[in-house]
C-alpha positions in Angstrom: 0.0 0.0 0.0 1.4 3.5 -1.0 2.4 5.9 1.5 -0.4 8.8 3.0 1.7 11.5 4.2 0.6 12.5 7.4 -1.1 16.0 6.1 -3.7 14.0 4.5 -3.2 10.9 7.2 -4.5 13.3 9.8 -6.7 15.9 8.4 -9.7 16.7 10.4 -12.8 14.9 10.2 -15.0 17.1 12.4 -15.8 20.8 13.5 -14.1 20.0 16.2 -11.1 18.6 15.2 -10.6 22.0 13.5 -7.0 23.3 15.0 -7.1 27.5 15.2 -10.4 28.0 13.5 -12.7 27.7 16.3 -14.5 31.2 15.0 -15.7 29.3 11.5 -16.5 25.5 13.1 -18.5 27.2 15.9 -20.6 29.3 13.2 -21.1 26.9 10.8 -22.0 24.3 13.4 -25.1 26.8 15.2 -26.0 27.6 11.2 -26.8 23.6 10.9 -28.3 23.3 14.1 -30.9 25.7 13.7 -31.6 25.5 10.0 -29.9 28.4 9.0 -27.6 27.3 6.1 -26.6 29.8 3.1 -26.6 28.6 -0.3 -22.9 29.6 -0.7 -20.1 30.5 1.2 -16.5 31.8 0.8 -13.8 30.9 2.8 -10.6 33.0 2.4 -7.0 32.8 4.1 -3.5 31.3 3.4 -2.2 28.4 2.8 -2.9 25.3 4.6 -5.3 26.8 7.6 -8.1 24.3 6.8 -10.4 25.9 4.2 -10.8 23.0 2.0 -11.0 20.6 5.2 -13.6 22.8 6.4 -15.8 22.3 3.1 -15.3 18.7 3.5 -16.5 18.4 6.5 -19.3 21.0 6.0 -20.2 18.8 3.3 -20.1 16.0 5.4 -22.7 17.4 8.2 -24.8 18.3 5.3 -25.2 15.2 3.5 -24.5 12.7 6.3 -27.3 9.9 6.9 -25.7 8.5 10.4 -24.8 5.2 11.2 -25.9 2.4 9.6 -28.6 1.0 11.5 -28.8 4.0 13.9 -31.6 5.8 11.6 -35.1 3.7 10.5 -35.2 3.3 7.4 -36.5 5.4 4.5 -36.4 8.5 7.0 -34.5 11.6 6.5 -32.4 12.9 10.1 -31.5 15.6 8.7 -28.5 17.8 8.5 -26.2 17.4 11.8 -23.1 19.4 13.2 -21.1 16.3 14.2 -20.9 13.5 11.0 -20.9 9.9 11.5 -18.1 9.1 9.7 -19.1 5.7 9.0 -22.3 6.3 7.0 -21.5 5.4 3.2 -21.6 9.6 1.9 -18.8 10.6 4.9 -16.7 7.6 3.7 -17.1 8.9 0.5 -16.8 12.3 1.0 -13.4 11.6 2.8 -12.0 10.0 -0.4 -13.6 12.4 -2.7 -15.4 9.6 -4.5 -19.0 10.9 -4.1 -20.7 11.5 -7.0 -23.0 14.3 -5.5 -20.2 16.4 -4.1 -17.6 17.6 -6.6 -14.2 19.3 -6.1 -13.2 21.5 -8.7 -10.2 23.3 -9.5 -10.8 27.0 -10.1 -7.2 27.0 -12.7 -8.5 24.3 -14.5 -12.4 25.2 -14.9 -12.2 28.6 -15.3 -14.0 29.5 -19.0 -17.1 30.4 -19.3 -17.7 27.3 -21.4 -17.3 24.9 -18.0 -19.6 27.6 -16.0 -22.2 26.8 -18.1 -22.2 23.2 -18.1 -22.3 23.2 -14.7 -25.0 24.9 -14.3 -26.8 22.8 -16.5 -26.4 20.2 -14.4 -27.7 22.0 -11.3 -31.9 21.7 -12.0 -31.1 17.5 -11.7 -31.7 16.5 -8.0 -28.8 14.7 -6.4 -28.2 10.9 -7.3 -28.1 9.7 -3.4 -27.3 12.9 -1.0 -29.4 15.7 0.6 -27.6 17.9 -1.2 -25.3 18.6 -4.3 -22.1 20.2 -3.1 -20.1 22.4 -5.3 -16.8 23.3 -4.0 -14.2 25.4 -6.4 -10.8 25.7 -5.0 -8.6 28.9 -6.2 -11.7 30.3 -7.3 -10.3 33.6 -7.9 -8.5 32.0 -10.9 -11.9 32.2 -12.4 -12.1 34.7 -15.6 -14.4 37.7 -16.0 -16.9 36.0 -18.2 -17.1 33.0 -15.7 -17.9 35.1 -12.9 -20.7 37.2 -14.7 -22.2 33.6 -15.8 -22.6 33.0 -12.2 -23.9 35.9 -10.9 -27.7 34.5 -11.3 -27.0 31.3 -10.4 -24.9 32.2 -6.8 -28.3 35.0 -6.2 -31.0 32.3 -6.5 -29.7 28.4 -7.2 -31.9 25.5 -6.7 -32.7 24.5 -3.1 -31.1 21.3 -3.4 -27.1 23.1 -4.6 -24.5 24.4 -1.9 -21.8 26.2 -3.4 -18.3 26.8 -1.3 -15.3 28.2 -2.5 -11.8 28.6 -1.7 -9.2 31.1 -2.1 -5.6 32.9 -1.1 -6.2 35.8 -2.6 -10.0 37.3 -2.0 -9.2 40.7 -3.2 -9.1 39.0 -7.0 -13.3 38.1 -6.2 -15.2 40.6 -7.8 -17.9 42.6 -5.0 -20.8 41.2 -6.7 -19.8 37.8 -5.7 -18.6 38.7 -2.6 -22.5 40.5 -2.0 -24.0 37.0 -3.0 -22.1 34.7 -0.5 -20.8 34.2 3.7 -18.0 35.0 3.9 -15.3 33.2 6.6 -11.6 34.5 7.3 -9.4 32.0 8.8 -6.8 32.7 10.3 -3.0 32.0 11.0 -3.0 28.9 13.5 -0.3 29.9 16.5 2.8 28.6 16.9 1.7 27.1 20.3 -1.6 25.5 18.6 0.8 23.8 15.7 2.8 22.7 18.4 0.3 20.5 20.4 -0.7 19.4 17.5 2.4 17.9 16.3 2.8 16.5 19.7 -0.5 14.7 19.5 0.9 13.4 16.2 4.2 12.1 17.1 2.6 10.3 19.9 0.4 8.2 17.9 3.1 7.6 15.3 5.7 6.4 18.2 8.2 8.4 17.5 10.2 10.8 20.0 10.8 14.1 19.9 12.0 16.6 22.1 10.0 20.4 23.2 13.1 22.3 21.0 12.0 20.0 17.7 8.4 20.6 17.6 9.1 24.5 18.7 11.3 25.0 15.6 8.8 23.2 13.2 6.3 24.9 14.7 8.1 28.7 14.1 9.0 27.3 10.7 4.7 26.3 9.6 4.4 30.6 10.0 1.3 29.9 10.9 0.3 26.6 8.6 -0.5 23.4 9.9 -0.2 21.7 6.4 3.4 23.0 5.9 3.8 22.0 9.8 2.6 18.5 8.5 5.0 18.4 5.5 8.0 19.4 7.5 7.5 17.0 10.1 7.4 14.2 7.2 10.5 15.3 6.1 12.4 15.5 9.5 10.7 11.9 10.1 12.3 10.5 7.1 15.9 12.0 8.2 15.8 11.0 12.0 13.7 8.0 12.2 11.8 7.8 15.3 14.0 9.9 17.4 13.9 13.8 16.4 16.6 16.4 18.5 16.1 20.4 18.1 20.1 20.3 16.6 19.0 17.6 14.0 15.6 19.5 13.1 17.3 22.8 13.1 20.1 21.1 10.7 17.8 19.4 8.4 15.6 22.6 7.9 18.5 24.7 7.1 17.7 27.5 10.3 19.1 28.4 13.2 18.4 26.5 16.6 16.7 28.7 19.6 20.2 29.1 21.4 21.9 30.6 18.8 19.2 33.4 17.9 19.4 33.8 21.5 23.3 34.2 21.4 22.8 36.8 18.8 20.3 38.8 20.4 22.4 38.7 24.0 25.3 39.6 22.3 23.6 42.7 20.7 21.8 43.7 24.1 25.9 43.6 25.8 27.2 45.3 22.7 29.7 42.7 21.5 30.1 42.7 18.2 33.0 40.1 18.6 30.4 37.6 19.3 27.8 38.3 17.0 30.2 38.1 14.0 31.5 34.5 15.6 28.1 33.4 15.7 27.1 34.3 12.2 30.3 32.5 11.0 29.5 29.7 12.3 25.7 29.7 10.8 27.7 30.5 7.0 30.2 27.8 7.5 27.4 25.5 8.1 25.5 26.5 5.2 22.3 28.1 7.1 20.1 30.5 4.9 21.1 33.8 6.1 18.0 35.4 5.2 16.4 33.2 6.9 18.5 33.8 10.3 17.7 37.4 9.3 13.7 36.9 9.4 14.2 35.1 12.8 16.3 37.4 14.9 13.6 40.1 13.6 11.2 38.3 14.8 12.9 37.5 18.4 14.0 41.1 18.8 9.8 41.5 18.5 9.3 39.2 21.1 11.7 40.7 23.3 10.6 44.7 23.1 7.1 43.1 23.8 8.2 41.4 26.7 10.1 44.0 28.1 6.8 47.1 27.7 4.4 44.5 28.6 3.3 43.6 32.2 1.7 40.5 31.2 3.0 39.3 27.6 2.0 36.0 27.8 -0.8 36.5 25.5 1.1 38.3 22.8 4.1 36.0 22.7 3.4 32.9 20.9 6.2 30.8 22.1 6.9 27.7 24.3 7.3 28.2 28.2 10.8 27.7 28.3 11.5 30.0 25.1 9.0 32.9 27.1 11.7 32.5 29.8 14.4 33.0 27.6 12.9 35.7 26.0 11.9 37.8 29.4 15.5 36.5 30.7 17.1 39.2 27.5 13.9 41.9 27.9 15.4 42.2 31.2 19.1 43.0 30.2 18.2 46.5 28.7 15.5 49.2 29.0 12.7 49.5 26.3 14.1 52.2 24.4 17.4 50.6 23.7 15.4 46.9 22.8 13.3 49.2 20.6 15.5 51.1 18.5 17.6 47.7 18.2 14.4 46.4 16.3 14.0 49.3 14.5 17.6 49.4 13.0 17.0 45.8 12.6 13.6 46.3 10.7 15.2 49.0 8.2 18.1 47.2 7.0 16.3 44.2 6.7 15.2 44.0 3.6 19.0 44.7 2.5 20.3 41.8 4.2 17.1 39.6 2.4 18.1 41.0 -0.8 22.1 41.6 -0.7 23.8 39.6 -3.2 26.2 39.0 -0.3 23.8 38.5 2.3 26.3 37.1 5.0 28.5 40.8 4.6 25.1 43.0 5.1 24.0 41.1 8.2 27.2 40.9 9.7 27.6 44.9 9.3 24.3 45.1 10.4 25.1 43.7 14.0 28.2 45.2 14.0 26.6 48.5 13.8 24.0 47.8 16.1 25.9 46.2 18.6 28.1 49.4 18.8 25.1 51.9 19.5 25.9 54.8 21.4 23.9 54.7 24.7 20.7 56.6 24.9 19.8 60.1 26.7 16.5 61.5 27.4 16.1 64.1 25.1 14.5 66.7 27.4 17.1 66.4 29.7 19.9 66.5 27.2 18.4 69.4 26.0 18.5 71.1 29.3 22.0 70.4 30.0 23.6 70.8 27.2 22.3 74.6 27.0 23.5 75.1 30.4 27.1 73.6 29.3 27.2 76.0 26.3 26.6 79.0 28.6 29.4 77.6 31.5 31.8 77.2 28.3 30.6 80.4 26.4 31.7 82.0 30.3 34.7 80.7 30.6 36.1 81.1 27.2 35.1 85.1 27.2 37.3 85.3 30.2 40.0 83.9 28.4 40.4 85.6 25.6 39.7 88.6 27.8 42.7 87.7 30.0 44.5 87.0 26.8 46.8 89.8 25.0 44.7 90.5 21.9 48.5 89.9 19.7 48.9 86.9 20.6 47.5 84.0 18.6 44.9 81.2 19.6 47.6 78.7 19.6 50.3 80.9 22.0 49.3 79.9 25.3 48.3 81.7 27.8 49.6 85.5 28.1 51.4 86.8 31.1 49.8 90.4 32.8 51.8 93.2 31.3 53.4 95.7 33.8 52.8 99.3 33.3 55.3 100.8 30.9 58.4 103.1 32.2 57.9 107.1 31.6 59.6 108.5 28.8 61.6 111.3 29.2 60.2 114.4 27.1 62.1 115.6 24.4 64.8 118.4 25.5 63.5 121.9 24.1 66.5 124.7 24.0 65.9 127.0 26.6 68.3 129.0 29.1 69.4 127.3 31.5 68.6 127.2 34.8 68.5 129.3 37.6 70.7 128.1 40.6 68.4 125.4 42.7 66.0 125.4 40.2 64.4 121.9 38.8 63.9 121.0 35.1 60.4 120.3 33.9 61.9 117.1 32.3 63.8 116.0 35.4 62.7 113.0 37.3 62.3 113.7 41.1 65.3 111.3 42.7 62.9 110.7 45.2 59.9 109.7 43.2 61.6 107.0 40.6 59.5 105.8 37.3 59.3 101.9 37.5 57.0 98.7 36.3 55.2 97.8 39.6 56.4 95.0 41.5 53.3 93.7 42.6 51.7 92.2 40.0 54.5 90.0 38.5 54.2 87.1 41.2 49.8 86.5 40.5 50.9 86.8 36.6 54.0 83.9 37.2 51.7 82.0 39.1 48.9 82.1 36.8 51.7 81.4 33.7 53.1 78.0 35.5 48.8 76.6 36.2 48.3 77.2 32.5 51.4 75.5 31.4 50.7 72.6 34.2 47.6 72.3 32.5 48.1 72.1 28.8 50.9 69.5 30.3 48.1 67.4 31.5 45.8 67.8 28.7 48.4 66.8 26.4 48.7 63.8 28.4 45.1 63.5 28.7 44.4 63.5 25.3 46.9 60.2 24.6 44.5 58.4 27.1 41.6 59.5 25.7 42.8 58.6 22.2 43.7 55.2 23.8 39.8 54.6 24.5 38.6 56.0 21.3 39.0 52.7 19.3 38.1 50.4 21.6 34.8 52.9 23.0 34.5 55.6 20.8 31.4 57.1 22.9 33.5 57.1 26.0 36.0 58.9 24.5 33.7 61.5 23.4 32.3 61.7 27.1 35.7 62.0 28.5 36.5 64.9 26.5 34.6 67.3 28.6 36.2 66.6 31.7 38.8 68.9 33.1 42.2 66.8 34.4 43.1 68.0 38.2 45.6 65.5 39.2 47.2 62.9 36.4 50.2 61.0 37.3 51.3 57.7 37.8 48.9 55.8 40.6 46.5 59.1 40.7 44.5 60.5 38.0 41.5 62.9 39.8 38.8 64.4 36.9 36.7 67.0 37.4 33.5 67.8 36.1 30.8 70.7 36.6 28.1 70.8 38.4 25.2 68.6 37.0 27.2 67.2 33.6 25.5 64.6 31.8 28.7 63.2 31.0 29.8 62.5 33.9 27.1 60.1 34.5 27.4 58.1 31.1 31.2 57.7 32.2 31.2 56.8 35.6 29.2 53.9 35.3 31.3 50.2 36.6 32.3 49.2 32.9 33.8 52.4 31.5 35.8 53.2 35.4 37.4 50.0 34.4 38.0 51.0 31.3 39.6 54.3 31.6 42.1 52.9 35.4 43.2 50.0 32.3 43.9 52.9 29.5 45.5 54.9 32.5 48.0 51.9 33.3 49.2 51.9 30.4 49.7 55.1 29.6 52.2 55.3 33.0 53.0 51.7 33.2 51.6 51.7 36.9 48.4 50.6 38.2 46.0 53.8 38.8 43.4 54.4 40.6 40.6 57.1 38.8 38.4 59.2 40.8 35.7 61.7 39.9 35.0 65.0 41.5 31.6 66.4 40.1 31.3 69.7 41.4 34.8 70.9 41.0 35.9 74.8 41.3 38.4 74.5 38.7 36.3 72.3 36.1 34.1 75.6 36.1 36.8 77.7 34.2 39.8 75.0 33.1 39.9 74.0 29.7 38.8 71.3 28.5 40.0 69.0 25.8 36.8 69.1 23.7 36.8 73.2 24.3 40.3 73.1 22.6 39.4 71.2 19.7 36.5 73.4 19.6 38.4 76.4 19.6 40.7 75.1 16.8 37.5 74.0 14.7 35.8 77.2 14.9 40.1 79.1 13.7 40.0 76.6 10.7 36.6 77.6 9.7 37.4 81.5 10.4 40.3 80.6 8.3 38.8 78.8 5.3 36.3 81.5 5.2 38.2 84.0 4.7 40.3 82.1 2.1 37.2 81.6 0.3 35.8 85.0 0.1 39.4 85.4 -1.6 38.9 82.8 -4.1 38.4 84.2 -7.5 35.2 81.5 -8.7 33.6 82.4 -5.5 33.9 86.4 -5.4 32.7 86.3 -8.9 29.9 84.4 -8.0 28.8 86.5 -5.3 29.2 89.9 -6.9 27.2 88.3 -9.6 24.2 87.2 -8.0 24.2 89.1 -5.1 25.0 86.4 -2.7 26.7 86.2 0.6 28.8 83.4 2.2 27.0 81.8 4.9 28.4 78.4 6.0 31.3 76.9 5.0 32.1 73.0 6.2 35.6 71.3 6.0 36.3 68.4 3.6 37.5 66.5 6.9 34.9 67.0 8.8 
């Protein structure tokens, strides 16, 4: 005897055996019941949910006669919800042998010519059943002129004719059918409906199988219990009557539950190291990358929605230990960090699904994403970076102000200028003096013209702090530039922090009052990271500390202030070299136009 595979082996017999489409067996069931049956019906929805199942077996409860022997004879029961099965029109109903219920196939019959033979044959009273059953699969294949031939037949056909038809695509059906007809939607069947389903399967075919094997050919039926069916034939016919999540996952081609986990956790820690080992591994193995692609989008899903939701349960459709798993990594970040992971995810998807190199795109994908600078409330950023530009705006008027205004921005900081000595005013010709007398010109012995003395020592002073300090920025700077490649967002945070004390053990940072960076860079991780760059720098260990509201951080320089300063000199300078520039002169004295932002190549 042939092989049945085990789509067809266990397709349901009953309303109730209906897996995910409670909605239609309920209603069609309470229609029979109470004598409220249409003359046609549409049922609509994707592949493999049930819809020609469900005409079957609505044929079924119409035409059924009960068991042999149950009913007297030469009496009509009726119409019943729940089929014998074992009457001689369910048996061959079931093996599509009944001459009084025909399936047709909507690409094949679809002229006008086959409409009209059928209808023909409808005045003729069935042969043996209640009822003649019509049911067109793919009807939407059906032409124009087929569909206006039956118009009047679907509005008013014989009492004794029950049309149903199939389709995937119900937007191809015109409205005047749709107006002539019930309609039923069925749905997508969940992953965790497919899943008991299977279980209930491999049972009664003795074979073994773990909860990680029927999860992933659950996930992999996307929401079809034929193609669950079909899978689970082929996995059967690799693994005999033992089936492991590692073999399934292999067979199938797609990653295992683990190692979308790995990829996700990895992306939540920012460690691009381990996302590009884990992606290696699925290429070397010969794993569909798109398809990794499709799942991690779909896990990162699951994971925003566990993290916002109080009760996700009902939203995740996952196995118990995979909802673990999944609130385990919803707990590892906030929701606006798991969220804009998804939606970078989402927007470069569709490159990574069509990328003629599809391992390269996903792979720069995570990479970028796993290097994500950490987020700031915007409000608050907002706030506290206007009140940094006003502190810095302050203290950099009241150095240039202290500054001599010859000196250049790159001279370093000018010393205070004593007074300078009295001239002596030109000698005019004039007779000389009487005896005792004083000349206007003559400096008073007692009353000598000199620089005061006073001011010299502050000025010295004030010369060596500057110079200590652009010493210790300078060294600064080669510590910060050690952290830039290895955390380029702490680098960028440590800029703005003024160095007090840096020397070998000791390095003391000071920040103003209420920075926002000095709470990004003090966490655990990156206090670690700048005492390892400091060790190195001075070949000692060294212990970093932070002082928040520091005095001197109020008015000292700061690294990121001198690379602003030298920004803002190379634009003055560019601009004024291109006001010079002959193309661009002409240009403006031609139509009238001025100069009003000017951005460097390198920048």
């Amino acid at each position: 005897m042939s092989y049945v595979v085990l789509a067809r082996k266990w397709r349901p017999m009953r309303f109730e055996d209906l897996v995910g489409q409670e909605h239609v067996a309920r209603t069609l069931a309470n229609a029979i019941a109470v004598g409220r049956v249409a003359h046609a019906f549409l049922f609509t929805g994707v592949r493999g949910v049930g819809k020609t199942t469900s005409a079957r077996i609505l044929a079924k409860a119409l035409n059924c006669t009960r068991k042999p022997g149950s009913v007297a004879a030469g009496t009509d029961p009726g119409p019943t919800a729940t089929p014998c099965l074992e009457c001689s029109a369910c048996l061959e109903i079931a093996a599509g042998s009944d001459l009084d219920v025909r399936e047709i196939d909507g690409a094949s019959y679809n002229g006008v010519d086959e409409v009209r033979k059928l209808q023909d044959a409808l005045p003729y009273r069935p042969a043996r059943d209640r009822y003649k059953i019509f049911i067109v699969d793919e009807v939407h294949m059906l032409s124009q002129s087929a569909w206006n031939a039956f118009l009047k037949t679907l509005e008013e056909p014989p009492p004794h004719v029950k049309f149903i038809f199939a389709t995937t695509e119900v937007q191809k059906v015109p409205i005047t059918i749709l107006s002539r007809v019930q309609r039923f939607d069925f749905k997508l069947i969940p992953a965790q409906l497919i899943a008991q389903r299977l279980r209930y399967v491999v049972s009664e075919e003795k074979i073994a199988a773990d909860d990680r094997a029927i999860s992933i050919l659950a996930r992999e039926a996307a929401g079809s219990m034929r193609d669950a069916m079909s899978l689970l034939d082929q996995v059967i016919a690799w693994g005999g009557e033992e089936l492991r999540g590692e073999d399934v996952a292999r067979v199938l081609g797609v990653a295992s539950h683990q190692v979308l986990y790995d990829i996700v956790g990895a992306l939540i820690a920012g460690d691009p190291e381990r996302c590009l080992g884990v992606v290696g591994e699925l290429a070397n193995q010969g794993y569909d990358i798109g398809h990794v692609a499709r799942d991690l989008l779909k896990l990162l899903r699951d994971v925003v929605v566990a993290r916002v939701c109080k009760a996700p349960d009902e939203l995740l459709d996952l196995a118990d230990d995979e909802k673990r798993d999944v609130s385990a990594l919803a707990a590892k970040s906030d929701a606006d960090d798991l969220l804009r992971l998804h939606q970078g995810f989402s927007q470069a998807f569709d490159e990574v699904v069509k990328s003629g190199q599809p391992r390269a795109a996903l792979e720069m994908l995570l990479v970028r994403l796993a290097r994500r600078p950490p987020l700031l409330p915007i409000d608050d950023l907002l706030g506290r970076l206007a009140g940094l530009e006003r502190r810095l705006g302050a203290a950099g008027g009241q150095q240039r102000s202290a500054a001599s205004p010859a000196r250049g921005p790159s001279a370093g900081p000018a010393l205070a200028e004593a007074p300078p000595l009295a001239r002596p005013r030109p000698r005019e010709p004039q007779t000389a003096p009487s005896a005792g007398a004083r000349r206007d010109d003559e400096v008073p012995p007692a009353e000598p013209v000199l620089a005061p003395v006073t001011p010299i020592a502050p000025a010295r002073a004030r010369a060596e702090a500057a110079s200590a300090l652009e010493e210790r920025l300078g060294v600064w700077r080669e510590i910060i530039e050690r952290l830039r490649e290895a955390r380029p967002e702490l680098a960028a945070f440590l800029e703005h922090a003024v160095p007090l004390k840096l020397e070998p053990g000791t390095l003391a940072l000071g920040w103003p009052k209420g920075s926002i960076f000095a709470g990004q860079a003090s966490t655990k991780e990156n206090m670690e990271l700048l005492s390892r760059a400091a060790a190195d720098q001075f070949g000692v260990a060294t212990q970093v500390t932070f002082e928040l509201d520091s005095a001197e951080a109020k008015s000292a320089t700061t690294v990121a202030a001198q690379d602003s300063d030298a920004r803002e000199q190379r634009v003055r300078e560019a601009m004024a070299q291109a006001r010079q520039h002959p193309r661009i002169s002409e240009a403006m004295e031609i139509l009238g136009a001025r100069l009003k932002e000017l951005k460097l190549a390198n920048e």
